[in-house]
Each structure stands twice: as C-alpha cells, then as structure tokens.
VOSENU-461548 format. One record per residue (C-alpha): residue in one letter; x, y, z; residue number from 1. Coordinates in steps of 0.1 Angstrom, whole numbers, plus 5000, padded with zeros to 4 digits. Layout:
N
[rotor 'a' [X Y Z] NUM];
...
***
This chain:
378
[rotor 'x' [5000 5000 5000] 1];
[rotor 'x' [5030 5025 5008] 2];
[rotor 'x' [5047 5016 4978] 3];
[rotor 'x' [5014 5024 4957] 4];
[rotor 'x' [5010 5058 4975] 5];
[rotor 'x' [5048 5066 4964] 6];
[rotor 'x' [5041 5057 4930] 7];
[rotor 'x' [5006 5076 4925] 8];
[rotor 'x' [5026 5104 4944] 9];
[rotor 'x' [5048 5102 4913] 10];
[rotor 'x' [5021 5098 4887] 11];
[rotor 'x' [5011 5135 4898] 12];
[rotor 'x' [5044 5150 4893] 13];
[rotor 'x' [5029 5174 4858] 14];
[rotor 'x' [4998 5182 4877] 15];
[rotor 'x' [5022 5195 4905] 16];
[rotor 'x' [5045 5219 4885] 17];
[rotor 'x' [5014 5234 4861] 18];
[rotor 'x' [5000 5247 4895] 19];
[rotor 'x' [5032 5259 4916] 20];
[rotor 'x' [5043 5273 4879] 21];
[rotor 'x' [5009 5291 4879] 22];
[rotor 'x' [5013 5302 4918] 23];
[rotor 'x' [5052 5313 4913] 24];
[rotor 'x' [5037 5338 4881] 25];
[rotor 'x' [5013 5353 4906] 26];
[rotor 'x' [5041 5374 4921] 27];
[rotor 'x' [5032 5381 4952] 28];
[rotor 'x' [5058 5403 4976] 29];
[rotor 'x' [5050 5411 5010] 30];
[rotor 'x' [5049 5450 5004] 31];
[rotor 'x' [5022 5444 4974] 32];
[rotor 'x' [4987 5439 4985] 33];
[rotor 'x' [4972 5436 4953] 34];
[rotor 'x' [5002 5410 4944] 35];
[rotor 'x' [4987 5392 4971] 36];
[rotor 'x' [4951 5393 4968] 37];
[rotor 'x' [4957 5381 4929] 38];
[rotor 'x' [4981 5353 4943] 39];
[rotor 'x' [4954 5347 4974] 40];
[rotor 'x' [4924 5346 4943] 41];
[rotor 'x' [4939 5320 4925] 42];
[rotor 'x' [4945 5294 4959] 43];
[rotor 'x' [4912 5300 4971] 44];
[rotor 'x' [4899 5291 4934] 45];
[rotor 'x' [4920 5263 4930] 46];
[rotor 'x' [4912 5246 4969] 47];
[rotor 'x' [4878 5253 4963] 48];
[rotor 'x' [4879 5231 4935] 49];
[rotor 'x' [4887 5205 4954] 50];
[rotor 'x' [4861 5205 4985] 51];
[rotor 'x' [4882 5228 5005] 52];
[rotor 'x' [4859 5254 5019] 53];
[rotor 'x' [4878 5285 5018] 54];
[rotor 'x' [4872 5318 5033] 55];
[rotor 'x' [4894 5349 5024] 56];
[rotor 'x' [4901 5374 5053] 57];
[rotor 'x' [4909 5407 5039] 58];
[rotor 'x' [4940 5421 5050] 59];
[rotor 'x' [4951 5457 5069] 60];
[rotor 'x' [4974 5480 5082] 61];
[rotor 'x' [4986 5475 5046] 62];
[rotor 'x' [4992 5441 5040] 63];
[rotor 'x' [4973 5418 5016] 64];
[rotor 'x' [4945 5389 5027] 65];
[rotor 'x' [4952 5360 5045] 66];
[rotor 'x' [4933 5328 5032] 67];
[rotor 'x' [4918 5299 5056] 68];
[rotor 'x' [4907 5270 5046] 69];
[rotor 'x' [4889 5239 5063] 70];
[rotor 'x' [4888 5203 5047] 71];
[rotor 'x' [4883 5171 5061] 72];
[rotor 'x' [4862 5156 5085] 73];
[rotor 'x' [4883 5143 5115] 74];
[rotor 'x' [4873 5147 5151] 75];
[rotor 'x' [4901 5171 5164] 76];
[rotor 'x' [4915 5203 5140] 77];
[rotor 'x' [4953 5199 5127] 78];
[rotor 'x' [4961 5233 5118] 79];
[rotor 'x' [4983 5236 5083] 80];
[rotor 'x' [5002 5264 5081] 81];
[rotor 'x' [5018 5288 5050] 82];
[rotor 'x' [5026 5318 5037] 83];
[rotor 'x' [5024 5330 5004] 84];
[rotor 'x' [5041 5361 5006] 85];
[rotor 'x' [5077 5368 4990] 86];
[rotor 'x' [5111 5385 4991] 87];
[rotor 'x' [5110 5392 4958] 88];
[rotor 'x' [5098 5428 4942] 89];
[rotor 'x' [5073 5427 4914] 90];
[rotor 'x' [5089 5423 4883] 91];
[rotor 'x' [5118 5396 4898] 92];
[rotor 'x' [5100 5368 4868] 93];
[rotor 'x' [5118 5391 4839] 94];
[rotor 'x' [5158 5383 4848] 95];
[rotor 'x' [5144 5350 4870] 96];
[rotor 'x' [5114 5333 4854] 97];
[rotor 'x' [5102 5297 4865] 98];
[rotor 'x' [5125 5274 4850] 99];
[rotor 'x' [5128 5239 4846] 100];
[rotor 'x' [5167 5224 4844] 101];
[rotor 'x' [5169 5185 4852] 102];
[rotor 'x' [5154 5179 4883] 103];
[rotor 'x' [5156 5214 4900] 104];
[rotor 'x' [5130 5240 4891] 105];
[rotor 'x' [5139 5278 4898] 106];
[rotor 'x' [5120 5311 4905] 107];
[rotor 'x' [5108 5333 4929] 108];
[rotor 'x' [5092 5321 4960] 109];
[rotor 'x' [5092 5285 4947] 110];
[rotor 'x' [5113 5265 4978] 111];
[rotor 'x' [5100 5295 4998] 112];
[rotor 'x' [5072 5288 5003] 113];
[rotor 'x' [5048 5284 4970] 114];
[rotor 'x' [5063 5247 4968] 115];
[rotor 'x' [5049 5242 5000] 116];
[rotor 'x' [5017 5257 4991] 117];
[rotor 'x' [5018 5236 4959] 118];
[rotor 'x' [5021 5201 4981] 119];
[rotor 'x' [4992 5207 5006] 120];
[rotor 'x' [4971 5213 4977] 121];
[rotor 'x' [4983 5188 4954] 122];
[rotor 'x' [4978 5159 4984] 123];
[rotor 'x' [4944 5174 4993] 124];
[rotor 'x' [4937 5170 4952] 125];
[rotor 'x' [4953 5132 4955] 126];
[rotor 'x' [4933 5121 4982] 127];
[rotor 'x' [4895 5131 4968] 128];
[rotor 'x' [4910 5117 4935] 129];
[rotor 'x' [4916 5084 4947] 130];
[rotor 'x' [4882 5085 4971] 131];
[rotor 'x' [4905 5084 5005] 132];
[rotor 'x' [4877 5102 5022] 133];
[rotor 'x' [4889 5093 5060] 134];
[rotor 'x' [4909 5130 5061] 135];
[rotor 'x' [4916 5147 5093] 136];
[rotor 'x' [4896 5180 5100] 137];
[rotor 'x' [4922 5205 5085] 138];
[rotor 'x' [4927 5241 5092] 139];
[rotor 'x' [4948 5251 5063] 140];
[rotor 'x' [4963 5290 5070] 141];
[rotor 'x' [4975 5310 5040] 142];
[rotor 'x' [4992 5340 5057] 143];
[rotor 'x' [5003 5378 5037] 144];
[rotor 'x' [5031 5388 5059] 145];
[rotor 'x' [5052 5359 5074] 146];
[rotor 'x' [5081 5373 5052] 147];
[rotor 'x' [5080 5406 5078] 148];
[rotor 'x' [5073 5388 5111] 149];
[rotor 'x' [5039 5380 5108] 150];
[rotor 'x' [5024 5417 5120] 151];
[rotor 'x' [4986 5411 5114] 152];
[rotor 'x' [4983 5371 5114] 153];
[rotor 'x' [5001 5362 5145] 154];
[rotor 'x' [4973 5361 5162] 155];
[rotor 'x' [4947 5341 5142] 156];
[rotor 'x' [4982 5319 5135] 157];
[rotor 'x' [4978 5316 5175] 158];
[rotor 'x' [4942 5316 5173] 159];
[rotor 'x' [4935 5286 5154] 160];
[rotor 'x' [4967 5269 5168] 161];
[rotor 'x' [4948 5267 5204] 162];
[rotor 'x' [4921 5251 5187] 163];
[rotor 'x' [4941 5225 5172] 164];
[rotor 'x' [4959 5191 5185] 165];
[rotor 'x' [4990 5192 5164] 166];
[rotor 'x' [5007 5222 5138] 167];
[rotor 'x' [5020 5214 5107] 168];
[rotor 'x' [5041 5240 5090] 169];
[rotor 'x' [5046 5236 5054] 170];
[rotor 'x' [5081 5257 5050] 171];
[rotor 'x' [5107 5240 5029] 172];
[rotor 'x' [5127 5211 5039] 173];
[rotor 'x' [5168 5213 5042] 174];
[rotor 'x' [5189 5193 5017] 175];
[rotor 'x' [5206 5169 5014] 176];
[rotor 'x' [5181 5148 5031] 177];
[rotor 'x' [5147 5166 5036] 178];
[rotor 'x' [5154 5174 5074] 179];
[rotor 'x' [5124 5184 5088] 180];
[rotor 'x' [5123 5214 5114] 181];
[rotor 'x' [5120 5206 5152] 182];
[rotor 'x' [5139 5238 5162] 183];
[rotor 'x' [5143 5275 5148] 184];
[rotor 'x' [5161 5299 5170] 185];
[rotor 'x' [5137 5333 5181] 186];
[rotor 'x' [5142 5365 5164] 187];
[rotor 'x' [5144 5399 5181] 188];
[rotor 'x' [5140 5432 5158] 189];
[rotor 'x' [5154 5464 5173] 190];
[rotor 'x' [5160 5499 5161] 191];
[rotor 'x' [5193 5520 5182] 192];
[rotor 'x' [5192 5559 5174] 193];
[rotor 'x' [5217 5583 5191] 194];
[rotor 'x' [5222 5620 5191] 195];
[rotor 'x' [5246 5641 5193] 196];
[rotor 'x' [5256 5674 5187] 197];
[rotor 'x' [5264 5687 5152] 198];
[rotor 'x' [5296 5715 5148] 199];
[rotor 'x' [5318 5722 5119] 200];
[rotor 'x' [5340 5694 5116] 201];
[rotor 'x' [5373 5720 5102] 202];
[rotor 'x' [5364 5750 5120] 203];
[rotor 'x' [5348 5733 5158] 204];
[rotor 'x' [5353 5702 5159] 205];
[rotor 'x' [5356 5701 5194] 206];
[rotor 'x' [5319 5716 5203] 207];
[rotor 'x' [5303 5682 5183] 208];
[rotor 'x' [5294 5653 5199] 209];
[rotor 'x' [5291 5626 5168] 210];
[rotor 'x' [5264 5603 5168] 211];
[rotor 'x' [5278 5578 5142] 212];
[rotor 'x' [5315 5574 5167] 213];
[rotor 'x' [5287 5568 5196] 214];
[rotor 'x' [5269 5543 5173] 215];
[rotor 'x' [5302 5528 5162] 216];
[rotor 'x' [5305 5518 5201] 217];
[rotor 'x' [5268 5509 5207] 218];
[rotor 'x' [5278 5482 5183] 219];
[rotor 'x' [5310 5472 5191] 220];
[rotor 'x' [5291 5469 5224] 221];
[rotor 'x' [5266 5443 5210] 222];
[rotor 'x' [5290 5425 5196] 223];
[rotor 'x' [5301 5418 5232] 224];
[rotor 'x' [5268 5405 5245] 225];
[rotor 'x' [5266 5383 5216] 226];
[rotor 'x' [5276 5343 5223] 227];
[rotor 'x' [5276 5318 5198] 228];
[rotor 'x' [5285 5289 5210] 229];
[rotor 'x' [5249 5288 5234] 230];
[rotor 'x' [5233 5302 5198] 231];
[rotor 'x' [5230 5340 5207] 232];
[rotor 'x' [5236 5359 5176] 233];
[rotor 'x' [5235 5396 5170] 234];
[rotor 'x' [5237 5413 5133] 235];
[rotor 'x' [5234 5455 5128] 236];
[rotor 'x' [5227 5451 5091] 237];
[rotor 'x' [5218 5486 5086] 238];
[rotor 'x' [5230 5525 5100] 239];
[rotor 'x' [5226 5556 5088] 240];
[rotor 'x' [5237 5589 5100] 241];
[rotor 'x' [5248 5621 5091] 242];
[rotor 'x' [5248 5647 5065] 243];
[rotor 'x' [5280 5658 5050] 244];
[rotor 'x' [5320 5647 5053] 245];
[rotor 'x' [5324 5685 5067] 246];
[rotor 'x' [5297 5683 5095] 247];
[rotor 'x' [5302 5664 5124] 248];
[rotor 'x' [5271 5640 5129] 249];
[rotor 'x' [5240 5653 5150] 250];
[rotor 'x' [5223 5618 5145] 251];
[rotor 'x' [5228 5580 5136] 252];
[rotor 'x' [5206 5547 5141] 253];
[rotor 'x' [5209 5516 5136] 254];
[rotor 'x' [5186 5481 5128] 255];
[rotor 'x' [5196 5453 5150] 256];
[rotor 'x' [5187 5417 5142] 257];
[rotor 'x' [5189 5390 5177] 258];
[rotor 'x' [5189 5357 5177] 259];
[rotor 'x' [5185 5328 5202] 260];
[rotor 'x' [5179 5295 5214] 261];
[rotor 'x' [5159 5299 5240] 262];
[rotor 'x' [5134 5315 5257] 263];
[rotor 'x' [5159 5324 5286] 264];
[rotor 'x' [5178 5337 5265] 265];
[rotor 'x' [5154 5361 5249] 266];
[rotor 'x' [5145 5372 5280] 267];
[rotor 'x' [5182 5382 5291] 268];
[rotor 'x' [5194 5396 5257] 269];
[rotor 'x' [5159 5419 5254] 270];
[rotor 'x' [5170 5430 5285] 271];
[rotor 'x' [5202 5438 5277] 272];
[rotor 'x' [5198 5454 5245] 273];
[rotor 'x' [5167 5476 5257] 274];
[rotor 'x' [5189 5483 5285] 275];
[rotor 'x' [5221 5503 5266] 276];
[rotor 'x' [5233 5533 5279] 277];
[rotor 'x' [5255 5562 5266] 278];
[rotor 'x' [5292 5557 5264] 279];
[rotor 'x' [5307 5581 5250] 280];
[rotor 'x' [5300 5621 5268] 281];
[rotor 'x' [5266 5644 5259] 282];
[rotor 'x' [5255 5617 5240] 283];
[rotor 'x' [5216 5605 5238] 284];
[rotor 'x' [5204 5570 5232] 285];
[rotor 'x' [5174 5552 5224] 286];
[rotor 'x' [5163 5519 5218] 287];
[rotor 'x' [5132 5502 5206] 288];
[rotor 'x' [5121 5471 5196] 289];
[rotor 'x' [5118 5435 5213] 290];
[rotor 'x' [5115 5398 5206] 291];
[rotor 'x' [5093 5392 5175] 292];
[rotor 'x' [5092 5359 5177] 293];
[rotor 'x' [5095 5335 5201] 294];
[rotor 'x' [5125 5306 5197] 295];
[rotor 'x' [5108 5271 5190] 296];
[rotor 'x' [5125 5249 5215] 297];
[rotor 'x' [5125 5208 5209] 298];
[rotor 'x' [5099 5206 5240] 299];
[rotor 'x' [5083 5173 5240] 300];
[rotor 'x' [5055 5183 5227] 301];
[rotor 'x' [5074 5186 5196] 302];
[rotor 'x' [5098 5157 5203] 303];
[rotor 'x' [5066 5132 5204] 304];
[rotor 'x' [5044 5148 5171] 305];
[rotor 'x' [5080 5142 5153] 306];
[rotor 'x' [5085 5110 5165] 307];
[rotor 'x' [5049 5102 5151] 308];
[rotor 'x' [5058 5118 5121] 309];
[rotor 'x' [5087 5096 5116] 310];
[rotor 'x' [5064 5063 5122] 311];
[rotor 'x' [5047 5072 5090] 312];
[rotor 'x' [5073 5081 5071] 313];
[rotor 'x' [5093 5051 5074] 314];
[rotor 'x' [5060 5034 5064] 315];
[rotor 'x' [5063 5050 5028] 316];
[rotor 'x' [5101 5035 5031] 317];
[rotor 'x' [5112 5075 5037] 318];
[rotor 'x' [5141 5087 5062] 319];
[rotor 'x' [5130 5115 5082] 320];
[rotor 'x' [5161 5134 5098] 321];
[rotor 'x' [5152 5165 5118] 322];
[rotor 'x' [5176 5195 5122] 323];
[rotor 'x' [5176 5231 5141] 324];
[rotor 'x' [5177 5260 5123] 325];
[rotor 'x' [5187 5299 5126] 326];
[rotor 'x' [5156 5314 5108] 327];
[rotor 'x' [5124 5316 5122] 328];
[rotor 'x' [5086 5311 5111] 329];
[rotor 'x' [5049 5311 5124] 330];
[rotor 'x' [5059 5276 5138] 331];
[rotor 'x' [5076 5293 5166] 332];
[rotor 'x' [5045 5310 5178] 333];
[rotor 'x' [5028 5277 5177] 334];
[rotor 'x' [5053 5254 5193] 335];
[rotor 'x' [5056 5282 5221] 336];
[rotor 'x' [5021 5278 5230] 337];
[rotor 'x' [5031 5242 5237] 338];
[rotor 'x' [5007 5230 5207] 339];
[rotor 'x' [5031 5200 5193] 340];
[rotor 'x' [5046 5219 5160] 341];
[rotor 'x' [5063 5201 5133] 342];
[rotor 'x' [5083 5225 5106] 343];
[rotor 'x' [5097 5220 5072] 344];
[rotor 'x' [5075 5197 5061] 345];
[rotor 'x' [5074 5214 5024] 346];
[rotor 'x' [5096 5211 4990] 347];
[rotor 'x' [5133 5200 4993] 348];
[rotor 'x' [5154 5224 4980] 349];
[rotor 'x' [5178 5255 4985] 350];
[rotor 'x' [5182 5292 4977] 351];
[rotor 'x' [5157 5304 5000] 352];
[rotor 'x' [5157 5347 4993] 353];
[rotor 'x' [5187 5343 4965] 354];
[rotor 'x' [5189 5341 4931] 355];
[rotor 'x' [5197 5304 4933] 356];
[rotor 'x' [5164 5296 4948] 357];
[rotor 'x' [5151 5263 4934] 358];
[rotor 'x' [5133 5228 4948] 359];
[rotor 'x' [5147 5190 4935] 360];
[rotor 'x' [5119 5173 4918] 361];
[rotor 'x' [5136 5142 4925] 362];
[rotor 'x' [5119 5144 4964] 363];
[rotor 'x' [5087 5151 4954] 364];
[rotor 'x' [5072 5118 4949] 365];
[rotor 'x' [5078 5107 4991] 366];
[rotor 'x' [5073 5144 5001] 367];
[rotor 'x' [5038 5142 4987] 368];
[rotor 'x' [5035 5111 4995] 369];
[rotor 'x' [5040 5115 5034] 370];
[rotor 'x' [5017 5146 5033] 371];
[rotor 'x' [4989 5128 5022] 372];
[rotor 'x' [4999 5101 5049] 373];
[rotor 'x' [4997 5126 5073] 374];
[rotor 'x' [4963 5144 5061] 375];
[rotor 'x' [4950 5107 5068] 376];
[rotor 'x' [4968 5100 5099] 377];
[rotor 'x' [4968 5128 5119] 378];
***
C-alpha cells in the first residue's frame, strides 16, 4: 500500500509543476497587497475546487489577505500552516522566470514557500482523486506577511493553533536529506538611534558630539553580548547617519537583528539590548524594539508529534532526519504555546531569498507522499 502511495505520488508529478508554475507567476511580495490578493484569488479558486471550503480574510494595516481554509472531517483540528508572501519585488519573473533544468525547478518564492503551498494542495487533490475520504479536520492557513514577522496574522496563526491538537508547517525542507524542522532559533527586531551634537567638523570640531563614533560603540558593544557557541547571535545590518563629510554627525541609528535558542535567553538579551546606555560624553540614546518571535525549542510536545511523524514516514520507506535551524517562522509562535509543532515539512530544495532559489523534483514523489499520509493520519 506504501509503495502504491509513492508511486501515484509520482504519477502526479505534471499536475504539481502546472500549479506551483501558475502560483510562482502570481508574484506576490510582502509590500504588494494587490500582488497578494491576485496570488490569494487564485488558491482559494483552485482549493475550492477541490472540496476545500475557503474563506478569504481581507488584510490591513497594509498588507494583503490571509486565506483559511477547512477540509476534512476528522474529530480534532490539525492546523496547516503557509505563507504566500515573498522577498521578491514585482517584476523579479523578467531576469528570474520559473524554469525547469533536470530535476531542480527555479523562480521566485518556489522552495519559499509556493512549493509548499503547491504540496498541501496537490495531496488534498490526491486524496478526493483516489476516494480516501477518511481526512483529518484540517485548518489550512494561507498568511500575507510571514516574510516581515507576521504583524497582522500572528494572532489568528495563534488563534487557530489553540484550537488545534498538532501544527504542521509547510516551509521547505533542508537538503541533502529533507530534514524536517523541530527547532528555529527566536528573532528579536530592534532599532538603536543616538544624538549628538552637530559642529563644523574644520572649523569646531571640538563643540560636536558625533552620533555615528557613539553608534560605532553601541555596536562594538553588541558585539560583546553576543555568544555563539549557546546560539546567541546579533547582526546591525543597517546604520545611517549624518549629513555631510564636513559636519560632524547630530544623528545616527541603527537596525539590529537578535537571535537565540531559547526563551531564557530572549529574556536576558531583550534585557540587555533595551537596557544600553551612553558611552561616549553628551551623547543621547534610544532603543526600541523586542522579541518578535518566540524561539521554538524541541519541548516534548514537539519531540513526540515528530516521533509520530517519523512512524509514517518510514512506512512510505522515507528517512526523516530533523535538524535546528537559525531562521524563524509562524511555527515558533505555535510550538511556544506548547501546541506539538512540526516544521519543514514542504519542498526539498535551496536558495531560500537568493537568486539560486530552486526545489529538486527528485523528492517530490515521498514528500507528497507523506503529506497525504499525514492528512489521513493525523
């Protein structure tokens, strides 16, 4: 029977690649709404062919809609989670269109995550197809703005998480070996802006105070606090500041990325970094920001729906490894609402917001095979 799943997996492989090559046309970035809602259209078209019932929740504060959709008739909810929202700026398909080149399959969004979106539909589609009707009642979340940290679906993420018994999060799979996600580090978002005092760099250089050599220490500061060998992480990737060569700077600021494993940890470095003070003389400092998403820890809550996971994969003669990752997603709001969260269960692939991004067709045929497995089973 597992052997026949794999191989009907396989059989579906061109019905697969005509819909995630549709989806990954839709361009669909974050900071374009009407990307979105076009992108959001076409899945709530395409599930509602299916059975799915689908209900569109218009988006705000910006952003585009978020899609929900319920299939199945199980007892208890399992709550299937994606986003289709991008990196990529409209217009990316011109220099990177969907392309097909042996087994890997390239464009923009496709291993994160429209491939992922592409699978849940695709075993949905497989199941009615061959009559499997015994599904588990499934809450399938399309979310806008998981890209940006999730600003205006966190809480229906959370929401209809509570109401389920287990989270399954569709983002892509690791190569070489399809490592599933039972671990993502937390992610902290914090903004540092100083003042100081401008003068005439030539003329008084003595009467400014320069924002940008305070910044300079703020961050040679964080550096400090960082420690990666227990997974803390810190990264300014941006600062501005200043005017002119000539002008000694009256203001800088800087946008600091944190990382961690642990809840302990966030708690300690928000602390710390919220706590900064001056360190050079008649300087100003402020800082802003906090954790935006909590770290998923391998509780085990998520230890045991893996371990289950693994059962049925090795049923359909698949290898599950798991693995921890730096990067963060709506699984870590799940999983720290101790709902048992399982991550990376989508496409196999690499590239994820670079040029290279692409999925290997070659893991397809199990990967779709286990999700319909688990549709059933959960």
């Amino acid at each position: 029977m597992a052997h026949e799943l794999v191989e009907f997996a396989a059989s579906k492989t061109n019905s697969f690649l005509e819909f995630l090559e549709e989806l990954v046309a839709s361009e669909s970035p974050t900071d374009s709404p009407p990307g979105v809602e076009r992108a959001q259209s076409l899945l709530a078209s395409c599930f509602g062919d299916i059975g799915a019932e689908v209900e569109p929740i218009p988006g705000r504060d910006g952003f585009g809609p978020h899609l929900l959709a319920h299939a199945g008739t199980g007892s208890e909810q399992v709550l299937v989670v994606g986003h289709v929202d991008t990196v990529w700026p409209l217009g990316t398909l011109a220099r990177m269109p969907y392309q097909r080149d042996g087994e890997r399959i390239a464009g923009p969004g496709i291993y994160d995550m429209k491939g992922g979106i592409a699978l849940i539909w695709q075993a949905l589609a497989g199941l009615r197809e061959l009559g499997r009707t015994g599904v588990s009642r499934l809450a399938i979340l399309i979310t806008s703005d998981e890209e940006v940290g999730s600003p205006t679906s966190r809480w229906l993420v959370e929401e209809l998480a509570r109401q389920s018994k287990a989270v399954l999060v569709f983002e892509p799979g690791v190569l070489p070996a399809g490592a599933v996600k039972t671990a993502r580090k937390g992610v902290g978002l914090f903004k540092l802006k100083v003042g100081g005092k401008a003068a005439h760099a030539g003329n008084d250089p003595d009467r400014g105070r320069s924002a940008i050599c305070e910044l300079a220490r703020q961050i040679v500061k964080l550096e400090t606090l960082a420690d990666r060998a227990s997974g803390v992480s810190i990264n300014v990737g941006v600062i501005r500041g200043g005017t002119r060569p000539n002008v000694v700077a009256a203001e800088a600021e800087a946008e600091v990325d944190l990382r961690v494993a642990t809840m302990a940890q966030a708690l300690s470095m928000e602390r710390a970094i919220l706590g900064l003070e001056p360190l050079g003389r008649d300087v100003r400092i402020e800082v802003s920001g906090g954790l935006n998403r909590p770290p998923m820890e391998r509780s085990a809550h998520v230890a045991g729906l893996y371990e289950q996971v693994r059962g049925l994969a090795e049923d359909i003669g698949l290898d599950l490894p798991e693995q921890a990752v730096g990067g963060g997603s709506d699984g870590n709001f799940t999983a720290a609402l101790g709902v048992p969260t399982l991550d990376g269960l989508g496409v196999v692939g690499a590239g994820a917001h670079a040029d290279h991004e692409h999925i290997r067709l070659s893991h397809l045929p199990n990967r779709l095979a286990l999700t319909m497995r688990l549709f059933e089973a959960l």
